[in-house]
PDBQT receptor file of N, H, CA, C and O in Angstrom, charges set to zero:
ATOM      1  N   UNK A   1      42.721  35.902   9.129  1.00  0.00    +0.000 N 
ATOM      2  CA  UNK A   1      41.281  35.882   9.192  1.00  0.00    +0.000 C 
ATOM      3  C   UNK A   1      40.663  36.847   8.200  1.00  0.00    +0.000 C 
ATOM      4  O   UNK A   1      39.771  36.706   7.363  1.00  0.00    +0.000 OA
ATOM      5  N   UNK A   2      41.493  37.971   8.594  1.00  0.00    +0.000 N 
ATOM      6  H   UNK A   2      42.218  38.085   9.273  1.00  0.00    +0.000 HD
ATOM      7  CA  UNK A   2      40.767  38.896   7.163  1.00  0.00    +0.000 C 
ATOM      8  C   UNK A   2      41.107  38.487   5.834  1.00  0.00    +0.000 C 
ATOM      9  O   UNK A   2      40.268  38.944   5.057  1.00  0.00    +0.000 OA
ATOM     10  N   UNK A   3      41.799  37.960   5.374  1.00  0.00    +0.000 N 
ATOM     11  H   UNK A   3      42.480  37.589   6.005  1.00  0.00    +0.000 HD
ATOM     12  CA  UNK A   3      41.765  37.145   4.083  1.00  0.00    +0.000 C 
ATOM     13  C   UNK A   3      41.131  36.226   3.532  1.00  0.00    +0.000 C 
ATOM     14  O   UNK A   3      40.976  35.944   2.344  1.00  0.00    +0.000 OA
ATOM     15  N   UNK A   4      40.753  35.746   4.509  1.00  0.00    +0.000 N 
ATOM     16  H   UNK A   4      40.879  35.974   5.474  1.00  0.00    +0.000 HD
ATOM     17  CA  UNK A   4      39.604  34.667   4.439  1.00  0.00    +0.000 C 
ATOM     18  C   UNK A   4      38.141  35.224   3.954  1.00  0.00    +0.000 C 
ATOM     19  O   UNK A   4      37.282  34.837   3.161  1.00  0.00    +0.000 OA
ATOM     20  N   UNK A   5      38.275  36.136   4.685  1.00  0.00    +0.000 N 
ATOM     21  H   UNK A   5      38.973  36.450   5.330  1.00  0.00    +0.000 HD
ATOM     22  CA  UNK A   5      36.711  36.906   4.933  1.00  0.00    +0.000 C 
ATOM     23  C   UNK A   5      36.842  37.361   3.788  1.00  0.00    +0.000 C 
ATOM     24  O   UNK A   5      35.758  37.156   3.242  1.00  0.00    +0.000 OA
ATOM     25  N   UNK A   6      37.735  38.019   2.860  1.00  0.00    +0.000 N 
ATOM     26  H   UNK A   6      38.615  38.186   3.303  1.00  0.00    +0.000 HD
ATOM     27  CA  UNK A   6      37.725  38.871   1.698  1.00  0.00    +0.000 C 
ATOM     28  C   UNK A   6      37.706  37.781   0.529  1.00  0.00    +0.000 C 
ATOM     29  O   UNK A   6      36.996  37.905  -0.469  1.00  0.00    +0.000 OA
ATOM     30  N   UNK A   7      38.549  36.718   0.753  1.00  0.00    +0.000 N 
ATOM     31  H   UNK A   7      39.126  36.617   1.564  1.00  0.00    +0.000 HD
ATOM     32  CA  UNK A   7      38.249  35.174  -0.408  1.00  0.00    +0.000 C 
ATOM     33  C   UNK A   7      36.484  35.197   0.091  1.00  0.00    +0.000 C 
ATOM     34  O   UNK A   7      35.693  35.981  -0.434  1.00  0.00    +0.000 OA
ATOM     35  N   UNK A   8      36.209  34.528   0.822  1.00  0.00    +0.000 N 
ATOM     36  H   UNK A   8      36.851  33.892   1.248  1.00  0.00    +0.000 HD
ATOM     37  CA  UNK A   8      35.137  34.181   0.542  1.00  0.00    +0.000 C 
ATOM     38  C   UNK A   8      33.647  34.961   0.383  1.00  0.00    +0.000 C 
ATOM     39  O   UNK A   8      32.514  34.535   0.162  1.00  0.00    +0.000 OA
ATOM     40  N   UNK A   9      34.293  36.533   0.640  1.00  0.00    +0.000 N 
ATOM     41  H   UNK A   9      35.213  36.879   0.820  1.00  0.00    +0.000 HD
ATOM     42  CA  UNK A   9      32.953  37.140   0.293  1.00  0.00    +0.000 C 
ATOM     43  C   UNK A   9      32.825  37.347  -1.488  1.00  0.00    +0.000 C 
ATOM     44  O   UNK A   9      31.767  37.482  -2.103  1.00  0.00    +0.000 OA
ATOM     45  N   UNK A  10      34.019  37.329  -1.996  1.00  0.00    +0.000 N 
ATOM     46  H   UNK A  10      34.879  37.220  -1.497  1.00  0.00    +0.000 HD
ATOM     47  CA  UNK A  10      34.121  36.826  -3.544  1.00  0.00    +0.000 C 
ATOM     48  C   UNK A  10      34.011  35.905  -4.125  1.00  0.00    +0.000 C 
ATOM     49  O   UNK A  10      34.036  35.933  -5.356  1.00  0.00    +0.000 OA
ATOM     50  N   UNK A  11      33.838  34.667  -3.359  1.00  0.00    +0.000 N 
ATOM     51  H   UNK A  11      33.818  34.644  -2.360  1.00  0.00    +0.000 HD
ATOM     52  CA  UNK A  11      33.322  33.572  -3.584  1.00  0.00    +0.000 C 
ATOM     53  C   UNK A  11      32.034  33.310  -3.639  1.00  0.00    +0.000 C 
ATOM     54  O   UNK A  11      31.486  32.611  -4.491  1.00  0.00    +0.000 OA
ATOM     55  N   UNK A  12      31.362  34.039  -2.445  1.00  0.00    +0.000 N 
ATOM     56  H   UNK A  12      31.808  34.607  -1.753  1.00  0.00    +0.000 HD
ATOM     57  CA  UNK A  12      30.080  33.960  -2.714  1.00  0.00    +0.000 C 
ATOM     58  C   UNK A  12      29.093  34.735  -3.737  1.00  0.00    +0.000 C 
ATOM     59  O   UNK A  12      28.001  34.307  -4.112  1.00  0.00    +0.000 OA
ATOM     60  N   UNK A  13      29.858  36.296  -4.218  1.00  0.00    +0.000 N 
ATOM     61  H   UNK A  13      30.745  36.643  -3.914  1.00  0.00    +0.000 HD
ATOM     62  CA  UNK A  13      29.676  37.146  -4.708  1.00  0.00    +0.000 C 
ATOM     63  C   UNK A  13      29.511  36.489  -5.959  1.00  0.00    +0.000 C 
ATOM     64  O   UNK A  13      28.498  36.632  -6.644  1.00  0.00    +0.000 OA
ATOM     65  N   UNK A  14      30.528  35.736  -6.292  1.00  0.00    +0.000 N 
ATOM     66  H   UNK A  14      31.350  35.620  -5.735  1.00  0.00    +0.000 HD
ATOM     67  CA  UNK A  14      30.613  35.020  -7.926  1.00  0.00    +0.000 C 
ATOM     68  C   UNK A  14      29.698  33.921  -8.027  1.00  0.00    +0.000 C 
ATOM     69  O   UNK A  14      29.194  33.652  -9.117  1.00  0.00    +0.000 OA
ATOM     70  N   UNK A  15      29.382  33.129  -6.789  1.00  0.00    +0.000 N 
ATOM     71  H   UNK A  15      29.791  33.348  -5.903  1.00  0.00    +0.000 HD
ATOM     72  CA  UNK A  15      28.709  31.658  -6.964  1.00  0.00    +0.000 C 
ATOM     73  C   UNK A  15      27.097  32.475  -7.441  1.00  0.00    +0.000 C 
ATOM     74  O   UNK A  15      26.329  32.007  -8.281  1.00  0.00    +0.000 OA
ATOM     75  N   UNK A  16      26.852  33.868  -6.605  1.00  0.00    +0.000 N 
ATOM     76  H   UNK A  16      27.476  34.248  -5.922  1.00  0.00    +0.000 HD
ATOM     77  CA  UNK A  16      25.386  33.727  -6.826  1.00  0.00    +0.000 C 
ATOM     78  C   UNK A  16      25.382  34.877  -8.131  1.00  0.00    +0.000 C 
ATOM     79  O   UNK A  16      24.208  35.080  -8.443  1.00  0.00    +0.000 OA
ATOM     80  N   UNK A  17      26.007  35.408  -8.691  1.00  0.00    +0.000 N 
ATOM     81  H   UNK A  17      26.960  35.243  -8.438  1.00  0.00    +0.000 HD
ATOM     82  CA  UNK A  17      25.875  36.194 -10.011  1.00  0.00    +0.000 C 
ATOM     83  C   UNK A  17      26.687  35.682 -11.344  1.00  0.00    +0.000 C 
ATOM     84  O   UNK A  17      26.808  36.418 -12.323  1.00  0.00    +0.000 OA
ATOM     85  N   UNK A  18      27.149  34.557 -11.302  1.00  0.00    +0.000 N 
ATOM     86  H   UNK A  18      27.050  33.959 -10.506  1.00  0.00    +0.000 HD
ATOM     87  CA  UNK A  18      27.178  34.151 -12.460  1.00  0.00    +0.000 C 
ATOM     88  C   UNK A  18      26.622  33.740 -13.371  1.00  0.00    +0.000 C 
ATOM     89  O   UNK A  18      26.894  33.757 -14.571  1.00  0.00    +0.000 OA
ATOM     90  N   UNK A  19      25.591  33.246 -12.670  1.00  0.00    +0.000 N 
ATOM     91  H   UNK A  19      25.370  33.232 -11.694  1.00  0.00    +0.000 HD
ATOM     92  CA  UNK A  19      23.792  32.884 -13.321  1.00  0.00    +0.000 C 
ATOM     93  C   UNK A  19      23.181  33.531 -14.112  1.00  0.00    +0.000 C 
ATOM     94  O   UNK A  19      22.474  32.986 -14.960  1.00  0.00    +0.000 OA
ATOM     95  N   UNK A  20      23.313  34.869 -14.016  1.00  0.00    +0.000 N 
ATOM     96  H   UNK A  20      23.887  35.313 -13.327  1.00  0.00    +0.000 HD
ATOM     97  CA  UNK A  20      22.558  35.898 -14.713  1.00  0.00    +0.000 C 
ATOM     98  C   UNK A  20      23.507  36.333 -16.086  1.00  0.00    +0.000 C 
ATOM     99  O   UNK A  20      23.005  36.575 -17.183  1.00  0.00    +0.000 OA
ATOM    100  N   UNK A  21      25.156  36.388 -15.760  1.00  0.00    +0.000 N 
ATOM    101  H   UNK A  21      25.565  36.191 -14.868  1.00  0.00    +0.000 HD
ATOM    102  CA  UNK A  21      25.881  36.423 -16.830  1.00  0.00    +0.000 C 
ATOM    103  C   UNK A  21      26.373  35.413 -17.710  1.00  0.00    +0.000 C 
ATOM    104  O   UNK A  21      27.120  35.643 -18.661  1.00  0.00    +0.000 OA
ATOM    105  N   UNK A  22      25.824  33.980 -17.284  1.00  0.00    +0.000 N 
ATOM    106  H   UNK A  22      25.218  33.793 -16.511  1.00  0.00    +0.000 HD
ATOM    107  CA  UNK A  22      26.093  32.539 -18.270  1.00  0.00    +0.000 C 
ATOM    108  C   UNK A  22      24.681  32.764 -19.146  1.00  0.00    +0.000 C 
ATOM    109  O   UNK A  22      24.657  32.147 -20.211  1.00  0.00    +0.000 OA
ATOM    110  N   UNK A  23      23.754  33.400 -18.896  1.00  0.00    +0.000 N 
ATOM    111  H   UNK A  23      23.773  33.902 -18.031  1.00  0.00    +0.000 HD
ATOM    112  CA  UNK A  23      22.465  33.189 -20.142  1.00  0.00    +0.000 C 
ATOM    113  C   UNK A  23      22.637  33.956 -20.593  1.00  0.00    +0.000 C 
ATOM    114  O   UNK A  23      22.760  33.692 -21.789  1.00  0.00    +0.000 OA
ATOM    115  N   UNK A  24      22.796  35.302 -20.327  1.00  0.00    +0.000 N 
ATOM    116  H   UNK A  24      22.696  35.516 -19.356  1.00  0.00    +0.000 HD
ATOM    117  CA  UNK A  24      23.260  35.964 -21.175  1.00  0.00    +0.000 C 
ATOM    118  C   UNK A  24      24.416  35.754 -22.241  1.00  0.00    +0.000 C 
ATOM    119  O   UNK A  24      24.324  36.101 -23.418  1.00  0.00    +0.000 OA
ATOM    120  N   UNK A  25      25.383  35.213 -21.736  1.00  0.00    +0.000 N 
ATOM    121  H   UNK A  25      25.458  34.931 -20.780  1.00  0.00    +0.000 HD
ATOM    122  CA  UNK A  25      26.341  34.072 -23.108  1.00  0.00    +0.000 C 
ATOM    123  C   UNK A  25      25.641  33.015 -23.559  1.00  0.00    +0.000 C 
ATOM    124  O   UNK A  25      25.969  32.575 -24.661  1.00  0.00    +0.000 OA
ATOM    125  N   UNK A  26      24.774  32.509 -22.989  1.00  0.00    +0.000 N 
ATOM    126  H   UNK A  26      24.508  32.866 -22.094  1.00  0.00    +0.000 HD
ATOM    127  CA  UNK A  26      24.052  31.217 -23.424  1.00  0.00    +0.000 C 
ATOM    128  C   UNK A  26      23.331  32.467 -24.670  1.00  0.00    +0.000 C 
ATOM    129  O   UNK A  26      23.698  32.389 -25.843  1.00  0.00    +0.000 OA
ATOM    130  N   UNK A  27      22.454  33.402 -24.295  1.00  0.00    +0.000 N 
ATOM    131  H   UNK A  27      22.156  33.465 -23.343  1.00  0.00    +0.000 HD
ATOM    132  CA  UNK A  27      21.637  33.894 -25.230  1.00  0.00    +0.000 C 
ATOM    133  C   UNK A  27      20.319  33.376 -25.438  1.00  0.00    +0.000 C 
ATOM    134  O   UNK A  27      19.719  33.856 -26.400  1.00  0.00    +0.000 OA
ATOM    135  N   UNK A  28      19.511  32.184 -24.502  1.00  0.00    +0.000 N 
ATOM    136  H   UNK A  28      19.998  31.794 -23.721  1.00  0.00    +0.000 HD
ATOM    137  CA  UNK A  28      18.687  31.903 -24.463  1.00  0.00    +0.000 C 
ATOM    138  C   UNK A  28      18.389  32.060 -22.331  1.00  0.00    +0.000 C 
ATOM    139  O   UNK A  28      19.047  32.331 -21.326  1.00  0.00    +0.000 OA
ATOM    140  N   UNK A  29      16.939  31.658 -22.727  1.00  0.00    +0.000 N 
ATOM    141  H   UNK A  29      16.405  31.438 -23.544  1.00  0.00    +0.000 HD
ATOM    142  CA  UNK A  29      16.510  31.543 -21.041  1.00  0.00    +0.000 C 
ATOM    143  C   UNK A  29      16.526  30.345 -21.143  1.00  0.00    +0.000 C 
ATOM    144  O   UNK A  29      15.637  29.628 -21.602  1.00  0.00    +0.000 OA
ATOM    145  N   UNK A  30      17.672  30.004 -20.669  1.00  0.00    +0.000 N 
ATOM    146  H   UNK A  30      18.395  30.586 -20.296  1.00  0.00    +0.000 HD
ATOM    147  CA  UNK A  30      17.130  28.203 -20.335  1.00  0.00    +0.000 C 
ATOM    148  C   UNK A  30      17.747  28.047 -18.463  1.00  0.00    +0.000 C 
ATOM    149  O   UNK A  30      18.837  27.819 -17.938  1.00  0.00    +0.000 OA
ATOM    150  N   UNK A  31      16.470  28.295 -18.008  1.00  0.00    +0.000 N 
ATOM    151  H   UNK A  31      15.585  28.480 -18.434  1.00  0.00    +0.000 HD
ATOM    152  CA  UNK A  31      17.046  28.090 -16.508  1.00  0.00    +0.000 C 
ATOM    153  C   UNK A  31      17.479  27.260 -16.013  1.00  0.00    +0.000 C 
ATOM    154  O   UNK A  31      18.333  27.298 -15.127  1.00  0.00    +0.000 OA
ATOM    155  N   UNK A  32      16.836  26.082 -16.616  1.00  0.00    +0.000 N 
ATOM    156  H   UNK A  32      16.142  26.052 -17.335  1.00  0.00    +0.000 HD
ATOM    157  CA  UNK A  32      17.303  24.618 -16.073  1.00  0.00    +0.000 C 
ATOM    158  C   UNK A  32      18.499  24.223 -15.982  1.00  0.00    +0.000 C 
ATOM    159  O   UNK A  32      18.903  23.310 -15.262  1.00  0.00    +0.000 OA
ATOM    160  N   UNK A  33      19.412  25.201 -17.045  1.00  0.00    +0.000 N 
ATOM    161  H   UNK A  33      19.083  25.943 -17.630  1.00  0.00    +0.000 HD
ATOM    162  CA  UNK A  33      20.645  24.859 -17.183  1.00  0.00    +0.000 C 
ATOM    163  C   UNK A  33      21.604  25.434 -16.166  1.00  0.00    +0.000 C 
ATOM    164  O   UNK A  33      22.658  24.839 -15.940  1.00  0.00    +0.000 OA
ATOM    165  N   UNK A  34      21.188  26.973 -15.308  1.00  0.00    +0.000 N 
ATOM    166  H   UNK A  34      20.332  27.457 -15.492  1.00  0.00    +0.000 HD
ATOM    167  CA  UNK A  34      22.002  26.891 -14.336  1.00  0.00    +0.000 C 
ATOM    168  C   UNK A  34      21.127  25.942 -13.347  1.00  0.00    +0.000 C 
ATOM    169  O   UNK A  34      21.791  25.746 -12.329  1.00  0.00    +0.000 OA
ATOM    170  N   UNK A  35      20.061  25.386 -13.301  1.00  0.00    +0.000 N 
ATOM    171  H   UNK A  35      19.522  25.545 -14.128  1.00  0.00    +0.000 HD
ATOM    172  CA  UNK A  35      20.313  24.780 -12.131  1.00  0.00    +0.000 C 
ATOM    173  C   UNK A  35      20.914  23.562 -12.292  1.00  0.00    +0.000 C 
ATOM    174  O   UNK A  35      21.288  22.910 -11.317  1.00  0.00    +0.000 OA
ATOM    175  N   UNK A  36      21.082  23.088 -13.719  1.00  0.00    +0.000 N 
ATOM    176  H   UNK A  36      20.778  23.619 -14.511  1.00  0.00    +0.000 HD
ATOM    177  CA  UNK A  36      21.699  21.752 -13.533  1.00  0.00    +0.000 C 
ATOM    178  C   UNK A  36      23.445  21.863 -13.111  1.00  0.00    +0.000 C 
ATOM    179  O   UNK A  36      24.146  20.989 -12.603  1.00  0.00    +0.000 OA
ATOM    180  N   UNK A  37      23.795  23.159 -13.497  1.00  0.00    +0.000 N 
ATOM    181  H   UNK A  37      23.225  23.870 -13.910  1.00  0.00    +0.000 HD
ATOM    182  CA  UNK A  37      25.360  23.685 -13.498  1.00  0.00    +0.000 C 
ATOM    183  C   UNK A  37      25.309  23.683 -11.661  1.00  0.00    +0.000 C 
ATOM    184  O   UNK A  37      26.003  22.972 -10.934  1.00  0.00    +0.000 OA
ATOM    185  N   UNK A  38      24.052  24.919 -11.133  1.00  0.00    +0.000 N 
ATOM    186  H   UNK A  38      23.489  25.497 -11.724  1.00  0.00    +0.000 HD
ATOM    187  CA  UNK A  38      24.615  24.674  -9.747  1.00  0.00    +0.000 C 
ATOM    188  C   UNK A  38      24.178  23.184  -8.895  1.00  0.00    +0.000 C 
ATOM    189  O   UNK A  38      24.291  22.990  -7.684  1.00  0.00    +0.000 OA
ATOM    190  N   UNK A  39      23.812  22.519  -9.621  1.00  0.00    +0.000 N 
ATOM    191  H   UNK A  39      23.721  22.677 -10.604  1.00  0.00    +0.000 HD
ATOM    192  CA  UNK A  39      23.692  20.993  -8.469  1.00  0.00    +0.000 C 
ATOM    193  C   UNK A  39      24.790  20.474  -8.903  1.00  0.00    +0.000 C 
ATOM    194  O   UNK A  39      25.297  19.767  -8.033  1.00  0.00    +0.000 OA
ATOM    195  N   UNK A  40      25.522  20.519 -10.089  1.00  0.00    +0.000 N 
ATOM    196  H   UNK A  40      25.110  21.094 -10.796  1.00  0.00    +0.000 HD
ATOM    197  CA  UNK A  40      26.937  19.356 -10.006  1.00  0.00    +0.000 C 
ATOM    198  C   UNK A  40      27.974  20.242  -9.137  1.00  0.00    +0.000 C 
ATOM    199  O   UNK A  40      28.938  19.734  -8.564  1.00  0.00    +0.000 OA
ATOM    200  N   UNK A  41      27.595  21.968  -9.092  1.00  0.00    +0.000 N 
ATOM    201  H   UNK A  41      26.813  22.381  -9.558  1.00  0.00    +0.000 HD
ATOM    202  CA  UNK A  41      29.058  22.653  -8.828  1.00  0.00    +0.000 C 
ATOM    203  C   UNK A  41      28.916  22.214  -6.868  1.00  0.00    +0.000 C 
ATOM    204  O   UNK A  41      29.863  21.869  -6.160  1.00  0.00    +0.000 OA
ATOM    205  N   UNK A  42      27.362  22.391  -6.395  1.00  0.00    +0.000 N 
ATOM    206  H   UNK A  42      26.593  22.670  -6.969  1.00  0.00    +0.000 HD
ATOM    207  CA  UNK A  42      27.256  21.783  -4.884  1.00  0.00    +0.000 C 
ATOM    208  C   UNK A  42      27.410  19.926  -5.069  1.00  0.00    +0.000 C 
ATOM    209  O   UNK A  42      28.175  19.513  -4.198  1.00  0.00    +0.000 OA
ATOM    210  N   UNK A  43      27.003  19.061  -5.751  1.00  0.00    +0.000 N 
ATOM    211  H   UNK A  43      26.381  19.397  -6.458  1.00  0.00    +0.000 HD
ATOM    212  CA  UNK A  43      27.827  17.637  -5.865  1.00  0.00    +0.000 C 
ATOM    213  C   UNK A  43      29.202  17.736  -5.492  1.00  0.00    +0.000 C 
ATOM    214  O   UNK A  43      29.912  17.402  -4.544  1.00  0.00    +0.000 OA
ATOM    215  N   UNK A  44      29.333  18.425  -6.784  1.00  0.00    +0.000 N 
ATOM    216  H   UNK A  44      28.756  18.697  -7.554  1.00  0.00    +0.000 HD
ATOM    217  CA  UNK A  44      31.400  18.548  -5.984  1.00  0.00    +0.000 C 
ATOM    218  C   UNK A  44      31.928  18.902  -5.081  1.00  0.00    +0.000 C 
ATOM    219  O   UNK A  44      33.038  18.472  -4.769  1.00  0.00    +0.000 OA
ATOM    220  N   UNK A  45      31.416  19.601  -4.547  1.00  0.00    +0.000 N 
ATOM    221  H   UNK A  45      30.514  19.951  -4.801  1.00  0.00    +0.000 HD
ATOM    222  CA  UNK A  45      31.849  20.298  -3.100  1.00  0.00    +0.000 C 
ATOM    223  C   UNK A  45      31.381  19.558  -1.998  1.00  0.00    +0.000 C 
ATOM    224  O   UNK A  45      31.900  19.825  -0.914  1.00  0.00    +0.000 OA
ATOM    225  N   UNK A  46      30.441  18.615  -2.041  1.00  0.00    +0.000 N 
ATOM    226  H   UNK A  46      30.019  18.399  -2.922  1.00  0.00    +0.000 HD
ATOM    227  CA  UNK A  46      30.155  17.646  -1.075  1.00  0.00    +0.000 C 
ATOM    228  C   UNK A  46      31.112  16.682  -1.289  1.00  0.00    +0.000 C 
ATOM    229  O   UNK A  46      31.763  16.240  -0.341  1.00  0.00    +0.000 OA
ATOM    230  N   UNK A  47      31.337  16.168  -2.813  1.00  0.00    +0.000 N 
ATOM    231  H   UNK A  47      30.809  16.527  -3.582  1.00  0.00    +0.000 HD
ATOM    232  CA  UNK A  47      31.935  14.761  -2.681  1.00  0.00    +0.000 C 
ATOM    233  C   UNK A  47      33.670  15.540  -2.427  1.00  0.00    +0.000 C 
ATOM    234  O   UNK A  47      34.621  14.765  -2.324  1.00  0.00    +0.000 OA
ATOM    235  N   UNK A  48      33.857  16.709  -2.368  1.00  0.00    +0.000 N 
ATOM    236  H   UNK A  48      33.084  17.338  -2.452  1.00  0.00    +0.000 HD
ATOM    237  CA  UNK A  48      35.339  17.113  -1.861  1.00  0.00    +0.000 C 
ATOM    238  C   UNK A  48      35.384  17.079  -0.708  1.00  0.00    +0.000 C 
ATOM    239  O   UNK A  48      36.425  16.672  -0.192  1.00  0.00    +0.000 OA
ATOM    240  N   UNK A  49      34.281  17.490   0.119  1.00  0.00    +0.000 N 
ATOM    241  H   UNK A  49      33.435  17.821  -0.301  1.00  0.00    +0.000 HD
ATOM    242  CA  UNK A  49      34.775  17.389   1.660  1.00  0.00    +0.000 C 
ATOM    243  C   UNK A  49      34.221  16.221   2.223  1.00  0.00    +0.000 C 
ATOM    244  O   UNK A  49      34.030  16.179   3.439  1.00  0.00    +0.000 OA
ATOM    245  N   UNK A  50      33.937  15.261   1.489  1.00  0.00    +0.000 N 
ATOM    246  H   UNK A  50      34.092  15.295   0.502  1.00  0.00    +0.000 HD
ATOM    247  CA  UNK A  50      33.635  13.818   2.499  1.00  0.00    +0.000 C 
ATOM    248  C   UNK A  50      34.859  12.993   1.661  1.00  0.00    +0.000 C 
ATOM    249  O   UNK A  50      35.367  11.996   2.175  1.00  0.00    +0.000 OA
ATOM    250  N   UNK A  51      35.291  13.487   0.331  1.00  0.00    +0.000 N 
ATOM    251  H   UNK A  51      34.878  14.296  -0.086  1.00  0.00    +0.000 HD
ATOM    252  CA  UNK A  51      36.650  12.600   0.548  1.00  0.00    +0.000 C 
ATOM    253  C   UNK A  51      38.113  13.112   1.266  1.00  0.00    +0.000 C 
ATOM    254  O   UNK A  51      39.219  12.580   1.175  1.00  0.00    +0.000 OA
ATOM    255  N   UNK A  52      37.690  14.411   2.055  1.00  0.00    +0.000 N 
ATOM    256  H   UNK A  52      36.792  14.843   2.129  1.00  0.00    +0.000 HD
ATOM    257  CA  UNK A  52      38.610  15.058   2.441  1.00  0.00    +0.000 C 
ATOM    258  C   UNK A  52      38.593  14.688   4.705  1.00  0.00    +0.000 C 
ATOM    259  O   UNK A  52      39.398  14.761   5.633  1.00  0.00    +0.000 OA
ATOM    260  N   UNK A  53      37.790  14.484   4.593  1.00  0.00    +0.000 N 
ATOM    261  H   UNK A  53      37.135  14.424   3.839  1.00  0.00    +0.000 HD
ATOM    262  CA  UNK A  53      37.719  13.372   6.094  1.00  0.00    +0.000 C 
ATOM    263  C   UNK A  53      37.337  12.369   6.001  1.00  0.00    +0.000 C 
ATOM    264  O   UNK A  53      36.214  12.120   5.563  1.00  0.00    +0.000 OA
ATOM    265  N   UNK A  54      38.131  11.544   6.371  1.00  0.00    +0.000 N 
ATOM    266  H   UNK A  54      39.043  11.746   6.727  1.00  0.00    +0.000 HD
ATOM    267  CA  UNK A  54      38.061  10.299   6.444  1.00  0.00    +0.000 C 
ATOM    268  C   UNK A  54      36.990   9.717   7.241  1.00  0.00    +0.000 C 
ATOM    269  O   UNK A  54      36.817  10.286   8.319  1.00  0.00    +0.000 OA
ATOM    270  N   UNK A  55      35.971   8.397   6.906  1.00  0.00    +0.000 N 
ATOM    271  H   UNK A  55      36.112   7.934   6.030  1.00  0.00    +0.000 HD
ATOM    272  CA  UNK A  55      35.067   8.262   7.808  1.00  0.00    +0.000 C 
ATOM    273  C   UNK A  55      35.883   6.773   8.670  1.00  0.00    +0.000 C 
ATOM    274  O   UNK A  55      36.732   6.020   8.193  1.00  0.00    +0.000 OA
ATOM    275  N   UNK A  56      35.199   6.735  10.165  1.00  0.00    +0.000 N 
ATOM    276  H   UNK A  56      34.508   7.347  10.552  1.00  0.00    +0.000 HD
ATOM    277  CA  UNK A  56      35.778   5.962  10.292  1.00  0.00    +0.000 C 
ATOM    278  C   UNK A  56      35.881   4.493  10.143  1.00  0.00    +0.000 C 
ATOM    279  O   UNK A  56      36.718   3.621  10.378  1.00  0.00    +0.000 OA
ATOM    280  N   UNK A  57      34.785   4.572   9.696  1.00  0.00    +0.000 N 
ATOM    281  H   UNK A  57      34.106   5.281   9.505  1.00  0.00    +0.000 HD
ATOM    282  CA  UNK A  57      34.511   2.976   9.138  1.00  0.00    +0.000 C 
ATOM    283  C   UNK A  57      35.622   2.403   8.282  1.00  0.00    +0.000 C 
ATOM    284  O   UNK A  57      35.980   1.225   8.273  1.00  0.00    +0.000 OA
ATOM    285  N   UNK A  58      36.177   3.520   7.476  1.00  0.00    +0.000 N 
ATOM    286  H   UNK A  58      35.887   4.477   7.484  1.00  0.00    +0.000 HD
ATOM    287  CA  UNK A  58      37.591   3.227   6.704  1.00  0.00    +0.000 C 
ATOM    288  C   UNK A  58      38.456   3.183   7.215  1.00  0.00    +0.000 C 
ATOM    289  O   UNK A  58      39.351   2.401   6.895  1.00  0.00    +0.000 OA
ATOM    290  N   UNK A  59      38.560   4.167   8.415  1.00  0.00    +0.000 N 
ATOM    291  H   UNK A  59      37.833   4.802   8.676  1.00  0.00    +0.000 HD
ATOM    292  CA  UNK A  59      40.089   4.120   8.979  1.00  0.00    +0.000 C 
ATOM    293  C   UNK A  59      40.303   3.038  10.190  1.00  0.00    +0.000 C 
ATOM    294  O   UNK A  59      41.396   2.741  10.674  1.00  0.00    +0.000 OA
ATOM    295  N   UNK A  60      38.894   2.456  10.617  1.00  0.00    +0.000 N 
ATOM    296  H   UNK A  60      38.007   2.698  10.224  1.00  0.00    +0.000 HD
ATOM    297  CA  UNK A  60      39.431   2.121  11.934  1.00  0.00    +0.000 C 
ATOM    298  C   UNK A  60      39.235   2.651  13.514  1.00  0.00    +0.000 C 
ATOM    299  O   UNK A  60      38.286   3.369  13.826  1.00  0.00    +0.000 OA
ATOM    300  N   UNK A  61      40.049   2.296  14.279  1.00  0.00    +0.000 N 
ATOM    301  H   UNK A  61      40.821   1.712  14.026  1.00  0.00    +0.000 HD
ATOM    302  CA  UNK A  61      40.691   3.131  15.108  1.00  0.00    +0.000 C 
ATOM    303  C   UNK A  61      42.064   3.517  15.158  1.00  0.00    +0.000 C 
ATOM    304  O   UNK A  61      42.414   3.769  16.311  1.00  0.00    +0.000 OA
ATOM    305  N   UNK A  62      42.888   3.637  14.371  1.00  0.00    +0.000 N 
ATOM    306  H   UNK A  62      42.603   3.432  13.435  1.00  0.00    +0.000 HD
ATOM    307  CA  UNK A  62      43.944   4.398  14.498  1.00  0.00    +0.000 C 
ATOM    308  C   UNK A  62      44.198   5.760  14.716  1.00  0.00    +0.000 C 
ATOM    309  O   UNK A  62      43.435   6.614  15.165  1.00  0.00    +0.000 OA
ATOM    310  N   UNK A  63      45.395   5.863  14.335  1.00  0.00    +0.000 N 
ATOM    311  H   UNK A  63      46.016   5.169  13.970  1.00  0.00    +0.000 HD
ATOM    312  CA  UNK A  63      45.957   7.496  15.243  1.00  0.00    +0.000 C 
ATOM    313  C   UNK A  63      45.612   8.480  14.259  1.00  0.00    +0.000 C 
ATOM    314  O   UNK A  63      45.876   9.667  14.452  1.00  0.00    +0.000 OA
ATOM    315  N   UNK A  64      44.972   8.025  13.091  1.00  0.00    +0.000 N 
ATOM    316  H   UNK A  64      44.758   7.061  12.935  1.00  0.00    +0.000 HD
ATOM    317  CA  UNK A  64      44.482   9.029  12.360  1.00  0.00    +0.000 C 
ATOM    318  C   UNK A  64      43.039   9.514  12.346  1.00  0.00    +0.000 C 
ATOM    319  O   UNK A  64      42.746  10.708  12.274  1.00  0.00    +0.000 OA
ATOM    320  N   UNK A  65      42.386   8.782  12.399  1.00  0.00    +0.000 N 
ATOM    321  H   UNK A  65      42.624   7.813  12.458  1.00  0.00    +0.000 HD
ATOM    322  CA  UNK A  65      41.167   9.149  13.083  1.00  0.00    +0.000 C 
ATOM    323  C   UNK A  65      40.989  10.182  13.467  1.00  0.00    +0.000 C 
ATOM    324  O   UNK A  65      39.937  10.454  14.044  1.00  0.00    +0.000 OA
TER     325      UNK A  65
């Protein structure tokens, strides 16, 4: 459990301050661009955990379900 807690408080630590250090490599203010970076990086993470349970319309009723 405490490993968890220590991954993901660095996870979150990085998701919300990388923003400020990509324009600064960008070298311009272009905000739009992290927000277009953080809507595909939350896209992906949705379309990972809905292809990661199965709905059941696909499965059925079987024992996997």
């Amino acid at each position: 459990m405490f490993a968890s807690l220590v991954s993901m408080s660095f996870m979150i630590f990085g998701f919300y301050s990388w923003q400020r250090y990509f324009l600064d490599l960008l070298g311009r203010n272009l905000v739009w661009v992290d927000g277009v970076i953080s809507a595909l990086v939350g896209l992906s993470l949705i379309v990972a955990t809905r292809s990661s349970h199965p709905s059941p319309a696909w499965c059925g009723r079987g024992p996997d379900c």
